[in-house]
N, CA, C and O atoms as a Maestro MAE file, in Angstrom:
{
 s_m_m2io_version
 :::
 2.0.0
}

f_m_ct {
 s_m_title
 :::
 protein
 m_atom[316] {
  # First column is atom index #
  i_m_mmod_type
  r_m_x_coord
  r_m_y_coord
  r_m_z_coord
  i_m_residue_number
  s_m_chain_name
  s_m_pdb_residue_name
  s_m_pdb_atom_name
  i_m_atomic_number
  :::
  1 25 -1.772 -16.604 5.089 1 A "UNK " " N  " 7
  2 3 -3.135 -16.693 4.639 1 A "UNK " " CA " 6
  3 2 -3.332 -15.766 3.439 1 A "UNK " " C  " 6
  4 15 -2.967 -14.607 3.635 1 A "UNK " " O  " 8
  5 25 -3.867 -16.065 2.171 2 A "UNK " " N  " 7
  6 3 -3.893 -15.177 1.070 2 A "UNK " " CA " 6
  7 2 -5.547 -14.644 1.222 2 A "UNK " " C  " 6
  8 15 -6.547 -15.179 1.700 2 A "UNK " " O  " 8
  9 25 -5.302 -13.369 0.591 3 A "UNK " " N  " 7
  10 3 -7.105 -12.927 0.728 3 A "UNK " " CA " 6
  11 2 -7.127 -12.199 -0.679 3 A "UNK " " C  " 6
  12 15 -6.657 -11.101 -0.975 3 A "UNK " " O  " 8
  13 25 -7.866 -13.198 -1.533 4 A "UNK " " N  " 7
  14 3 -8.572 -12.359 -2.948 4 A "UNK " " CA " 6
  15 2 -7.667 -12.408 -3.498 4 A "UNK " " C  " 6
  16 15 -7.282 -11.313 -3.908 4 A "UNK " " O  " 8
  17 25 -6.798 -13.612 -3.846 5 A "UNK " " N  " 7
  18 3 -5.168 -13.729 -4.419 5 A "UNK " " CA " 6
  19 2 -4.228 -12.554 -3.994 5 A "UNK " " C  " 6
  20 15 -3.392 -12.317 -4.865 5 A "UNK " " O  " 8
  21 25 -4.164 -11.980 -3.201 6 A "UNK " " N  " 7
  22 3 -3.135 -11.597 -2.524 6 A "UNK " " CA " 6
  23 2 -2.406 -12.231 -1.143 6 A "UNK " " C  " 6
  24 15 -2.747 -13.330 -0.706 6 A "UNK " " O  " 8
  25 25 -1.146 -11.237 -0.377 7 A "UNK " " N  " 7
  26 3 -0.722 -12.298 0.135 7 A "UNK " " CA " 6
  27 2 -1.483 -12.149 1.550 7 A "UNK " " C  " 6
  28 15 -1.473 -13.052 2.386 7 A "UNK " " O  " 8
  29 25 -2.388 -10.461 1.801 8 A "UNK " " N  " 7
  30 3 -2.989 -10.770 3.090 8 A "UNK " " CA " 6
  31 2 -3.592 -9.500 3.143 8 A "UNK " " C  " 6
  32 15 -3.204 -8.582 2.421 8 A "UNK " " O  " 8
  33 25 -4.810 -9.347 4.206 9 A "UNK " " N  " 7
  34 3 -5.917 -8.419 3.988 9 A "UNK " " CA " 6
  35 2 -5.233 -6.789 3.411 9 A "UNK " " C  " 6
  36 15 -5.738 -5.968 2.646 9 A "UNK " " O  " 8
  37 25 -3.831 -6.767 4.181 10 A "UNK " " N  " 7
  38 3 -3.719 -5.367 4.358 10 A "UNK " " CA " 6
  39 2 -3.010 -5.294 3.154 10 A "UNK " " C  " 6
  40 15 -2.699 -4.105 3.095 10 A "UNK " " O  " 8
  41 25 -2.604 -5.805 2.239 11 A "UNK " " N  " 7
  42 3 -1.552 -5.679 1.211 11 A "UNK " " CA " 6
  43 2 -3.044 -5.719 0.270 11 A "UNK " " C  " 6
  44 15 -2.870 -4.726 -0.437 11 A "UNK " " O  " 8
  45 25 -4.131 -6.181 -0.056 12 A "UNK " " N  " 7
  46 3 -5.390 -6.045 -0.839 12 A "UNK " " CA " 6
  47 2 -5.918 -4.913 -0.594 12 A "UNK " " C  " 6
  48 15 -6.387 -4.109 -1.399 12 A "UNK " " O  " 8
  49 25 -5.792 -4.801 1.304 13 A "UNK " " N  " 7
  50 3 -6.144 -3.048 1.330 13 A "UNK " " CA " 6
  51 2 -6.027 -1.912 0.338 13 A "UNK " " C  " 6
  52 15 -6.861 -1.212 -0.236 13 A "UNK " " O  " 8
  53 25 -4.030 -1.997 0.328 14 A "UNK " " N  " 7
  54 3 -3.444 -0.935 -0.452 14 A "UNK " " CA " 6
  55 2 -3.711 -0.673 -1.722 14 A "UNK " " C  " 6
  56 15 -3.867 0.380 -2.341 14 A "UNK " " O  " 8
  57 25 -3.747 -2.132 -2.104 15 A "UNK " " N  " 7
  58 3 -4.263 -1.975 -3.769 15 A "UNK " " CA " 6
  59 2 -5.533 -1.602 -4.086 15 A "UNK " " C  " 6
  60 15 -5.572 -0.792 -5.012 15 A "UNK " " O  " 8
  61 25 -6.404 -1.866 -3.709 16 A "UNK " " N  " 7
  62 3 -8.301 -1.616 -3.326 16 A "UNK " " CA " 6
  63 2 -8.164 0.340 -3.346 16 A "UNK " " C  " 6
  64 15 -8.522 1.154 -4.198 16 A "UNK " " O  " 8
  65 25 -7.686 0.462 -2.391 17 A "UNK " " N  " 7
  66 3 -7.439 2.182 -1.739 17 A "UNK " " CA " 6
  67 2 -6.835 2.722 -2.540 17 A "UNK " " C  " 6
  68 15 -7.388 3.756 -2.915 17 A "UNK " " O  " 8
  69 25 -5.605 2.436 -3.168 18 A "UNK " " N  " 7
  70 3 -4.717 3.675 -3.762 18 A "UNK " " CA " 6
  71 2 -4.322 2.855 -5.269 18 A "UNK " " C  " 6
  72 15 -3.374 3.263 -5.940 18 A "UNK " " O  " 8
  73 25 -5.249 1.531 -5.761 19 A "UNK " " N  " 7
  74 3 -4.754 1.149 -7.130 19 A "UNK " " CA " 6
  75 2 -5.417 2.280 -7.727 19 A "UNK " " C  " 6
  76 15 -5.119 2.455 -8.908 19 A "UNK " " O  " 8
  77 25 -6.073 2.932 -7.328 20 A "UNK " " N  " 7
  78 3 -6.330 4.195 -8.634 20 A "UNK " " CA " 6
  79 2 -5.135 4.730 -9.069 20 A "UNK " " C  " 6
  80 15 -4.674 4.514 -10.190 20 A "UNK " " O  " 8
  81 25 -4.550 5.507 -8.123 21 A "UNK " " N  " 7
  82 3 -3.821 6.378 -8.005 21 A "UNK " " CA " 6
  83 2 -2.551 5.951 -8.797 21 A "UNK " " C  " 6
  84 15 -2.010 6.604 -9.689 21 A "UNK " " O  " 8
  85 25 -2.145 4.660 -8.282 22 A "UNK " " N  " 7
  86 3 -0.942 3.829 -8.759 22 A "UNK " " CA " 6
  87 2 -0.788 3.831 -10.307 22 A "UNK " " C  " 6
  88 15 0.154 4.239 -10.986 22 A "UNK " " O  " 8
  89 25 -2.204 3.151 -10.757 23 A "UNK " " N  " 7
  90 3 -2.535 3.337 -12.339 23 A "UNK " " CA " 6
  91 2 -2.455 5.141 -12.942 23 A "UNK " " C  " 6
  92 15 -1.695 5.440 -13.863 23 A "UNK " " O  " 8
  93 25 -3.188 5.994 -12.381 24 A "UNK " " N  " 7
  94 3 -2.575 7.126 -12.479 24 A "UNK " " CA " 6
  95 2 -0.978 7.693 -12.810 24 A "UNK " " C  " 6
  96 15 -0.443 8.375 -13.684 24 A "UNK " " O  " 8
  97 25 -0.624 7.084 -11.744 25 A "UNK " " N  " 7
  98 3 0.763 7.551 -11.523 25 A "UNK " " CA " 6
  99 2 1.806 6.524 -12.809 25 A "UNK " " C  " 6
  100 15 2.710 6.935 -13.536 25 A "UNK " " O  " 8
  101 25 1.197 5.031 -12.680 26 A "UNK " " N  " 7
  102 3 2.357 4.797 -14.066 26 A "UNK " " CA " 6
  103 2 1.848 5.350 -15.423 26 A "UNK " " C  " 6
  104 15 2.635 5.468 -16.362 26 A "UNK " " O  " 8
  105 25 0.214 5.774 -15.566 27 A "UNK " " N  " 7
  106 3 0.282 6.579 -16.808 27 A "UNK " " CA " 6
  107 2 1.109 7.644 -17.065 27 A "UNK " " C  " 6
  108 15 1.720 7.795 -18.123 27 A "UNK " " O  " 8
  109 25 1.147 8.471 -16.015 28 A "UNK " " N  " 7
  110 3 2.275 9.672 -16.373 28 A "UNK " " CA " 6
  111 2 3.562 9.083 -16.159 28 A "UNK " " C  " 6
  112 15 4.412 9.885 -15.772 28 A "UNK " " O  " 8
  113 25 3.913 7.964 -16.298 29 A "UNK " " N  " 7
  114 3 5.626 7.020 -16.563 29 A "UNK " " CA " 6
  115 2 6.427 7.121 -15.241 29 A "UNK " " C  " 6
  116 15 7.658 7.125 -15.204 29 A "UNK " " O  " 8
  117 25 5.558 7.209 -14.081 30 A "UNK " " N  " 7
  118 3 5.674 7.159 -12.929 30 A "UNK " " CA " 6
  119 2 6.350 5.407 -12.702 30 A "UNK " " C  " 6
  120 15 5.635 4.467 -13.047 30 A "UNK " " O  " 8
  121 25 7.750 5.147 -12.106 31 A "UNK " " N  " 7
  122 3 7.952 3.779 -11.956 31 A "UNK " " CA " 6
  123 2 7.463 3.294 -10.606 31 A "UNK " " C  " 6
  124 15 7.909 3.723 -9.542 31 A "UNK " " O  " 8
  125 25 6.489 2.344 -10.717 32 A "UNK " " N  " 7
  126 3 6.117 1.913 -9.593 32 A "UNK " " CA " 6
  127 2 6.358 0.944 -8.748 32 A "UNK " " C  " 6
  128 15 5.920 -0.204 -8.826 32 A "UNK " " O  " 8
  129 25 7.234 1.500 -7.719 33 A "UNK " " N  " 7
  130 3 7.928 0.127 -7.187 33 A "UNK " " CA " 6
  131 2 7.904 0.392 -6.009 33 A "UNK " " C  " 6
  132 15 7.764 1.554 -5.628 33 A "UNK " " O  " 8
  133 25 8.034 -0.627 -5.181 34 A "UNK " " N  " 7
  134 3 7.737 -0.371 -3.937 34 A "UNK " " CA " 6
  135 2 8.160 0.200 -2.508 34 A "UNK " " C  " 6
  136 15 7.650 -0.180 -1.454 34 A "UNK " " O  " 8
  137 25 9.069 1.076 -2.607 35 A "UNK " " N  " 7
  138 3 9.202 2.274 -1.991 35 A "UNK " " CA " 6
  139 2 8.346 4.091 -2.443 35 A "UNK " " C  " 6
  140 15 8.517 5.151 -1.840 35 A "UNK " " O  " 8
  141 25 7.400 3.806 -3.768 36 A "UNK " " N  " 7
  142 3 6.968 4.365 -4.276 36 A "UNK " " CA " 6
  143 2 5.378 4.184 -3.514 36 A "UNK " " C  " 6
  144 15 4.763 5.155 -3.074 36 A "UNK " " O  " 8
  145 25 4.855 2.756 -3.454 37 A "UNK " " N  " 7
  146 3 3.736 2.751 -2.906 37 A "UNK " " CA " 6
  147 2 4.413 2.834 -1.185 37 A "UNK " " C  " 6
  148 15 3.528 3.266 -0.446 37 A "UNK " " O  " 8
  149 25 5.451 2.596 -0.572 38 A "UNK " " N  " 7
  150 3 4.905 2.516 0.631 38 A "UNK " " CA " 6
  151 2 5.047 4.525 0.899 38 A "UNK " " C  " 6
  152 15 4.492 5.037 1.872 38 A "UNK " " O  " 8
  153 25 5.865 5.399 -0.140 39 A "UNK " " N  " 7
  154 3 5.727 6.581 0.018 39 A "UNK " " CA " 6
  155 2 4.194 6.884 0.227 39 A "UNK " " C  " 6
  156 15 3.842 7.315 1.325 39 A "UNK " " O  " 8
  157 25 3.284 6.685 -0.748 40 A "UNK " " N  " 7
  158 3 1.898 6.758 -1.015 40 A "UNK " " CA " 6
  159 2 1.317 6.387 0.373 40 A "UNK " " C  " 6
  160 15 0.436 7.101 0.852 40 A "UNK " " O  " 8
  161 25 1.766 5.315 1.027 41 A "UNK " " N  " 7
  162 3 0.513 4.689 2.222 41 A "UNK " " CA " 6
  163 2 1.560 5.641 3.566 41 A "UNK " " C  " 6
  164 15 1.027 5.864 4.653 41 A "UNK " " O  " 8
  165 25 2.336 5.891 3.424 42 A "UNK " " N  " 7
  166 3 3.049 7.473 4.276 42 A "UNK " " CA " 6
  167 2 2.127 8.317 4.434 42 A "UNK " " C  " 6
  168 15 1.507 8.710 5.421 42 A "UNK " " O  " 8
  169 25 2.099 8.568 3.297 43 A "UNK " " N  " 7
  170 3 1.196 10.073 2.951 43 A "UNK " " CA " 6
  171 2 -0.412 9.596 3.427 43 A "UNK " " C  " 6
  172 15 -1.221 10.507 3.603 43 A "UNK " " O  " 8
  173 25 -0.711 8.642 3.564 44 A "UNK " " N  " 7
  174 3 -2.250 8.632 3.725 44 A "UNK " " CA " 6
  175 2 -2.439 8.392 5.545 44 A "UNK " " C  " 6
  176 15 -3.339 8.952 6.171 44 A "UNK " " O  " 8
  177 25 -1.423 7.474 6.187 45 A "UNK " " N  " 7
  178 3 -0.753 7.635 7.659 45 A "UNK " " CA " 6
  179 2 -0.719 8.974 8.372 45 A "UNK " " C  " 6
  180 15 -1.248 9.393 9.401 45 A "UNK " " O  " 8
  181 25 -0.070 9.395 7.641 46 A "UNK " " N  " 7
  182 3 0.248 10.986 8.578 46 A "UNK " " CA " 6
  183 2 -0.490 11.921 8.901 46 A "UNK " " C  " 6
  184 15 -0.061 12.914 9.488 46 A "UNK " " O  " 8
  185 25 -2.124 11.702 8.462 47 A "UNK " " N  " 7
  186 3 -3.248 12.698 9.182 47 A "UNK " " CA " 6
  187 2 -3.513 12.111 10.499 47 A "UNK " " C  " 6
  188 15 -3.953 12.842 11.386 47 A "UNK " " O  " 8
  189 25 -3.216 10.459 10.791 48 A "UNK " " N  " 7
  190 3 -3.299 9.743 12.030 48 A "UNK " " CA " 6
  191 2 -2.249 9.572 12.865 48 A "UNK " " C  " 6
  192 15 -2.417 8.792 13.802 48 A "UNK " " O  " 8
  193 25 -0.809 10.321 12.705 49 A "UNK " " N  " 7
  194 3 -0.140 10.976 13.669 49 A "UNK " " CA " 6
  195 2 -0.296 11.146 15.222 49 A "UNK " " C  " 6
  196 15 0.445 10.783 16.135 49 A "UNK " " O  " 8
  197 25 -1.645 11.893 15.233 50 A "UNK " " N  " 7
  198 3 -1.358 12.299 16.409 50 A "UNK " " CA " 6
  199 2 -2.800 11.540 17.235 50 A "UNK " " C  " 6
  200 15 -3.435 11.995 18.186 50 A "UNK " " O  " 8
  201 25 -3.006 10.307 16.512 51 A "UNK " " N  " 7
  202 3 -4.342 9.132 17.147 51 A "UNK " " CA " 6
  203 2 -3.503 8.917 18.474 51 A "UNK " " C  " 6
  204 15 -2.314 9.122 18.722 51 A "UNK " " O  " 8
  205 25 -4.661 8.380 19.317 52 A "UNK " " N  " 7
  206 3 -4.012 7.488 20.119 52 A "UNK " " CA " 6
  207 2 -3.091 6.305 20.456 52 A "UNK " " C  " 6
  208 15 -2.885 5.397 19.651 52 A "UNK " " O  " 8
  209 25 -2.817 6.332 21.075 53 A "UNK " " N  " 7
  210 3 -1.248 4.957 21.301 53 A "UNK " " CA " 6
  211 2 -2.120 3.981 20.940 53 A "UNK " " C  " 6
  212 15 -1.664 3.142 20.163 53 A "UNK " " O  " 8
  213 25 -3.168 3.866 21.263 54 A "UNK " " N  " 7
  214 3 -3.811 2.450 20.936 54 A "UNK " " CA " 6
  215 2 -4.092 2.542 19.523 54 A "UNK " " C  " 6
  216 15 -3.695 1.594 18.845 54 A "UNK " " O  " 8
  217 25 -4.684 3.468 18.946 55 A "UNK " " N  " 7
  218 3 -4.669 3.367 16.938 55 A "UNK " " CA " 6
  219 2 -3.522 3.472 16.751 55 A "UNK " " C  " 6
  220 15 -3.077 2.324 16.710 55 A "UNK " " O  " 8
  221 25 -2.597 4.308 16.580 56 A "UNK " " N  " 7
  222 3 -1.482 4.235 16.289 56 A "UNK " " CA " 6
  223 2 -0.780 2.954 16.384 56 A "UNK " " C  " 6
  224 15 -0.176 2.477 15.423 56 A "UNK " " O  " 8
  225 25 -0.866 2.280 17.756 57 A "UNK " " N  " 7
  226 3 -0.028 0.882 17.608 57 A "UNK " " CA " 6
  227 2 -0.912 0.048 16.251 57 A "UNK " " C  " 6
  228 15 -0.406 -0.672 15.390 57 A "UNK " " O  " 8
  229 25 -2.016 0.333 16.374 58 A "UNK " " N  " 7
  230 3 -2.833 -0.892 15.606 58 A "UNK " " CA " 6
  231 2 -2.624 -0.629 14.345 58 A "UNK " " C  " 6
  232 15 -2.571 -1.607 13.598 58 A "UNK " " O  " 8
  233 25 -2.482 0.483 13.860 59 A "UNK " " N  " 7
  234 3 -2.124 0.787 12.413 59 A "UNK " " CA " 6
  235 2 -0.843 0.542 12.004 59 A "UNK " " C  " 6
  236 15 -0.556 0.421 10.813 59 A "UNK " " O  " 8
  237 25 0.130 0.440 13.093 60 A "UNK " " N  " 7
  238 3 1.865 0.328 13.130 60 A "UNK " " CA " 6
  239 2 1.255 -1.405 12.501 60 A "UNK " " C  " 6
  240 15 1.510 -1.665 11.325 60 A "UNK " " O  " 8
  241 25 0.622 -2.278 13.197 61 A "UNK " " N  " 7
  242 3 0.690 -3.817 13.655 61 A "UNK " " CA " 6
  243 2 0.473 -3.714 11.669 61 A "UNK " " C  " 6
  244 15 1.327 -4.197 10.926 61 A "UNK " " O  " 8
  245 25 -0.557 -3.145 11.234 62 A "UNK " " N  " 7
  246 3 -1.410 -3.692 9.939 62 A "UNK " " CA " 6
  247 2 -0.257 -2.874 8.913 62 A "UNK " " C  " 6
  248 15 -0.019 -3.264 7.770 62 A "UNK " " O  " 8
  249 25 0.147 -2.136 9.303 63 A "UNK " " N  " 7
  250 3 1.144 -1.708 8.255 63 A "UNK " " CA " 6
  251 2 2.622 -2.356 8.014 63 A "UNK " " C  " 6
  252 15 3.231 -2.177 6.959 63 A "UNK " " O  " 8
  253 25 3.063 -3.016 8.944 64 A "UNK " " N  " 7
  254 3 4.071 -4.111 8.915 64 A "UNK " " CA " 6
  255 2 3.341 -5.076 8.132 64 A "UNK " " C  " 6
  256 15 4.120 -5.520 7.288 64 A "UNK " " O  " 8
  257 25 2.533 -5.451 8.057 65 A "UNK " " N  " 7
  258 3 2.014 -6.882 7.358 65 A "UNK " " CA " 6
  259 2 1.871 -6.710 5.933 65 A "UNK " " C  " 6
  260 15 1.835 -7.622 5.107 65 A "UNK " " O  " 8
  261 25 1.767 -5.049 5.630 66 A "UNK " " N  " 7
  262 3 1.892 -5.039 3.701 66 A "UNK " " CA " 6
  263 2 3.128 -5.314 2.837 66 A "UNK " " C  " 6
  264 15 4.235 -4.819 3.048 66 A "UNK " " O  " 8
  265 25 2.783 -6.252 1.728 67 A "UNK " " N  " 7
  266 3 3.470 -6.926 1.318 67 A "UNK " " CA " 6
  267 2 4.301 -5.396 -0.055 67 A "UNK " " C  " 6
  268 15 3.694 -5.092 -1.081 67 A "UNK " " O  " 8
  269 25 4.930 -5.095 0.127 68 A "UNK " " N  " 7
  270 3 5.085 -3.591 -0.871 68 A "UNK " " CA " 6
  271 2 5.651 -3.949 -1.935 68 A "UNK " " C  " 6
  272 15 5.534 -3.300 -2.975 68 A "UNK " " O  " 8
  273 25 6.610 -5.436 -1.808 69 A "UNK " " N  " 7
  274 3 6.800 -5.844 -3.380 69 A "UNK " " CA " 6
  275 2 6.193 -6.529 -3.982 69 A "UNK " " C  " 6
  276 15 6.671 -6.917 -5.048 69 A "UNK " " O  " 8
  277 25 4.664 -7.054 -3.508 70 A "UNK " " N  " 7
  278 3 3.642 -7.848 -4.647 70 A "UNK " " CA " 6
  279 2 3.365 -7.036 -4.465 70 A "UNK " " C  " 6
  280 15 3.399 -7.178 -5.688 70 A "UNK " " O  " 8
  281 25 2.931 -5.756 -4.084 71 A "UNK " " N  " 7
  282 3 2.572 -4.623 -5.276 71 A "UNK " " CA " 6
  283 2 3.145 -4.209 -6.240 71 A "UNK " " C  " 6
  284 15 2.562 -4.080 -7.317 71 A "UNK " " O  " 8
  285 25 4.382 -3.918 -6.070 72 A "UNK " " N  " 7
  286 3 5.178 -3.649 -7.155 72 A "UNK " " CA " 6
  287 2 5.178 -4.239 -8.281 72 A "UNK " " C  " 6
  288 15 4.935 -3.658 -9.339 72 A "UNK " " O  " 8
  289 25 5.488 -5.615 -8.165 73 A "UNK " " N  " 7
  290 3 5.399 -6.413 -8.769 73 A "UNK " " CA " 6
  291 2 3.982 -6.616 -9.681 73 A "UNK " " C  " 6
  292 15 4.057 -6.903 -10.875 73 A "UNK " " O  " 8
  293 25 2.874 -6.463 -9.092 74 A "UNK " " N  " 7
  294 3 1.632 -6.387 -9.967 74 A "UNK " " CA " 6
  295 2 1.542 -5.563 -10.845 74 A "UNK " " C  " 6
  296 15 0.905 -5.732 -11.885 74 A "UNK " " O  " 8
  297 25 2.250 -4.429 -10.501 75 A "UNK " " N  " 7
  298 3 2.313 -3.188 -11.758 75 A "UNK " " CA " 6
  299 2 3.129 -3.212 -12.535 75 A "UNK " " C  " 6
  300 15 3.121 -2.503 -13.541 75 A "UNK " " O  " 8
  301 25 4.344 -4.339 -12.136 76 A "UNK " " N  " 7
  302 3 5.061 -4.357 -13.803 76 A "UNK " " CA " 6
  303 2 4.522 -5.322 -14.254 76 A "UNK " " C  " 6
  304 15 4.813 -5.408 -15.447 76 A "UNK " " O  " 8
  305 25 3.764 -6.253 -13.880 77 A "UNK " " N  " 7
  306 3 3.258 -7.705 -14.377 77 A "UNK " " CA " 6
  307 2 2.449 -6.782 -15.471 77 A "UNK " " C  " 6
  308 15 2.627 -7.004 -16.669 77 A "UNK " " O  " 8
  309 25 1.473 -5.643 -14.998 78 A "UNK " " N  " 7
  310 3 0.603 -4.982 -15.985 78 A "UNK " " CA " 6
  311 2 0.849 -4.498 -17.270 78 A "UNK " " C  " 6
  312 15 0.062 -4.131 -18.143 78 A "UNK " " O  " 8
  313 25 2.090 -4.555 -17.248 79 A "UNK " " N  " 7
  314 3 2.719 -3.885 -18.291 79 A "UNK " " CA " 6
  315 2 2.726 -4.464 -19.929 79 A "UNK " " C  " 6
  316 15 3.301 -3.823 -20.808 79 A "UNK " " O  " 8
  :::
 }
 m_bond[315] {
  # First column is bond index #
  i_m_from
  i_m_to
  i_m_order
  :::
  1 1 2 1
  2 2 3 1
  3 3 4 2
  4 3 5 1
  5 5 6 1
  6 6 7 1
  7 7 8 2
  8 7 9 1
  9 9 10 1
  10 10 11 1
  11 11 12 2
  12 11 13 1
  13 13 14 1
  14 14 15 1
  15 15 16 2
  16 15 17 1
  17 17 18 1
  18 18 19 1
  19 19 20 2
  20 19 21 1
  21 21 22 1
  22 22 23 1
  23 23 24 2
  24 23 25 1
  25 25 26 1
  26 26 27 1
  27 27 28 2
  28 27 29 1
  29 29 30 1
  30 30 31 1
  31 31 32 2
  32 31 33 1
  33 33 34 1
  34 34 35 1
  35 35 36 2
  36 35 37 1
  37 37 38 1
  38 38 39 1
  39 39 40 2
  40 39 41 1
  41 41 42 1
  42 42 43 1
  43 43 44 2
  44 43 45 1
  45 45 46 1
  46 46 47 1
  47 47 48 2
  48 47 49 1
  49 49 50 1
  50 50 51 1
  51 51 52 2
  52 51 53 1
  53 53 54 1
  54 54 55 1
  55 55 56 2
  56 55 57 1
  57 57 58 1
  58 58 59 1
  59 59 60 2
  60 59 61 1
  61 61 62 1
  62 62 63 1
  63 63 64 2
  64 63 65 1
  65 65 66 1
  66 66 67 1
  67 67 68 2
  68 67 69 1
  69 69 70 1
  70 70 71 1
  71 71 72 2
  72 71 73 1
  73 73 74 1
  74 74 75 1
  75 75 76 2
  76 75 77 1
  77 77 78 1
  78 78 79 1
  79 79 80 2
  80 79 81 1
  81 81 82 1
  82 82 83 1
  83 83 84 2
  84 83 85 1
  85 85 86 1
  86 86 87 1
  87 87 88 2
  88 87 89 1
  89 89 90 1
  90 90 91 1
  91 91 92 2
  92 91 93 1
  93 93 94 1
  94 94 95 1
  95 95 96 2
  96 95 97 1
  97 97 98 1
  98 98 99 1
  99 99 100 2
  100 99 101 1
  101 101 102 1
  102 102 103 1
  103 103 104 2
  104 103 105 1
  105 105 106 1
  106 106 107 1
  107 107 108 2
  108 107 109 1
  109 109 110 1
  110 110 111 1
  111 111 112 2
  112 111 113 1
  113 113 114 1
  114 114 115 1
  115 115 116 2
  116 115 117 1
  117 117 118 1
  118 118 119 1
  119 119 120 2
  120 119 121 1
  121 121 122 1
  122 122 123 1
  123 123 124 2
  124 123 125 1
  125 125 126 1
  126 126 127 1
  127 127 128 2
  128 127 129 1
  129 129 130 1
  130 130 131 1
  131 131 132 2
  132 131 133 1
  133 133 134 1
  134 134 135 1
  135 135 136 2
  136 135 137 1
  137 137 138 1
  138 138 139 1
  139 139 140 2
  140 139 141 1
  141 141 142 1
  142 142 143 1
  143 143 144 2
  144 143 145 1
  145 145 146 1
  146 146 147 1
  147 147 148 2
  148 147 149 1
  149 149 150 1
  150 150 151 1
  151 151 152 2
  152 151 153 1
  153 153 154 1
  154 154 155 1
  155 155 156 2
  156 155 157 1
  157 157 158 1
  158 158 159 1
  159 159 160 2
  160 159 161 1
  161 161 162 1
  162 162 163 1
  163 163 164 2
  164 163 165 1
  165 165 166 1
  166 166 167 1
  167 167 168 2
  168 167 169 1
  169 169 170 1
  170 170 171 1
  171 171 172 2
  172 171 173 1
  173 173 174 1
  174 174 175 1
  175 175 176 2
  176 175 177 1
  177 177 178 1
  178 178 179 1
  179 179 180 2
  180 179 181 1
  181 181 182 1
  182 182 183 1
  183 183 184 2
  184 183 185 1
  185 185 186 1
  186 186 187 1
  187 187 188 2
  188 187 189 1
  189 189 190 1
  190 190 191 1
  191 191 192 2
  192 191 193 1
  193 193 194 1
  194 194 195 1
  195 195 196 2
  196 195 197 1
  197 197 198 1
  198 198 199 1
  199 199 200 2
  200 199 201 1
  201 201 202 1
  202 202 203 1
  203 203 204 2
  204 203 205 1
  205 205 206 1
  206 206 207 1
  207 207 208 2
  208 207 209 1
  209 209 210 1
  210 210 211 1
  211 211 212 2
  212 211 213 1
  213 213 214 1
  214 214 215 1
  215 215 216 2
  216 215 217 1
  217 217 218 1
  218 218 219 1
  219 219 220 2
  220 219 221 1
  221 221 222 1
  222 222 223 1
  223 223 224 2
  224 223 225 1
  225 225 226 1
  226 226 227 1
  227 227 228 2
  228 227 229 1
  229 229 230 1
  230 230 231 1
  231 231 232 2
  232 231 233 1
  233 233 234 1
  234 234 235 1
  235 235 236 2
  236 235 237 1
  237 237 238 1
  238 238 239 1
  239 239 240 2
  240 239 241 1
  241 241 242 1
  242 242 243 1
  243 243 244 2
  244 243 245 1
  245 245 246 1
  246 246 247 1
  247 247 248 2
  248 247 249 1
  249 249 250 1
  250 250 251 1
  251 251 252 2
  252 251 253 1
  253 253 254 1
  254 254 255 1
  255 255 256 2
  256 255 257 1
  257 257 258 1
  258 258 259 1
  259 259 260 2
  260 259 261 1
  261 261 262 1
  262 262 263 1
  263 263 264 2
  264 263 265 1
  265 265 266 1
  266 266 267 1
  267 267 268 2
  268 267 269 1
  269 269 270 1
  270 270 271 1
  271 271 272 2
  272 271 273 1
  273 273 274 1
  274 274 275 1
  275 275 276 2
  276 275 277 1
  277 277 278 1
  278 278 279 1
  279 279 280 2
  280 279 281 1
  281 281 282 1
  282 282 283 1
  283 283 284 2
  284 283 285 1
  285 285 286 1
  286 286 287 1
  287 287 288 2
  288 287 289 1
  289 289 290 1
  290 290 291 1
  291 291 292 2
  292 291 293 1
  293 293 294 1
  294 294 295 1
  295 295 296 2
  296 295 297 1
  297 297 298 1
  298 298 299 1
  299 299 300 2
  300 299 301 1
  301 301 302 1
  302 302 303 1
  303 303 304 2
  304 303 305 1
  305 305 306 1
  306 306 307 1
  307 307 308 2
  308 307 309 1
  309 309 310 1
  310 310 311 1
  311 311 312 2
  312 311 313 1
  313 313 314 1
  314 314 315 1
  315 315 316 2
  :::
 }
}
């Protein structure tokens, strides 16, 4: 199912949430690829560590579903 030409809610999430940052980061010649954003959605995960088994699973479920190379991919398309 695509949402807002992407390939699904949670992969529009990432970009919505942290395309600032992303654009940030390739201004300073930062390569953005996608072990780069899923570092980024790491770092925003790990204050919810220590949630409950039940958030925790649910955030495990929505974080498998991001697509990390049409992100990537959107930021060299930008280029």
């Amino acid at each position: 199912m695509s949402y807002n030409g992407w390939t699904n809610k949670e992969t529009w999430l990432v970009n919505l949430w942290l395309g600032d940052v992303l654009d940030a980061d390739k201004e300073e010649g930062a390569l953005i690829t996608a072990d780069h954003i899923e570092s980024l959605v790491d770092q925003m995960m790990y204050r919810f560590e220590d949630e409950s088994g039940f958030v925790r699973d649910m955030m495990n479920c929505a974080l498998c579903e991001i697509d990390y190379a049409e992100l990537a991919s959107h930021y060299e398309e930008e280029e």
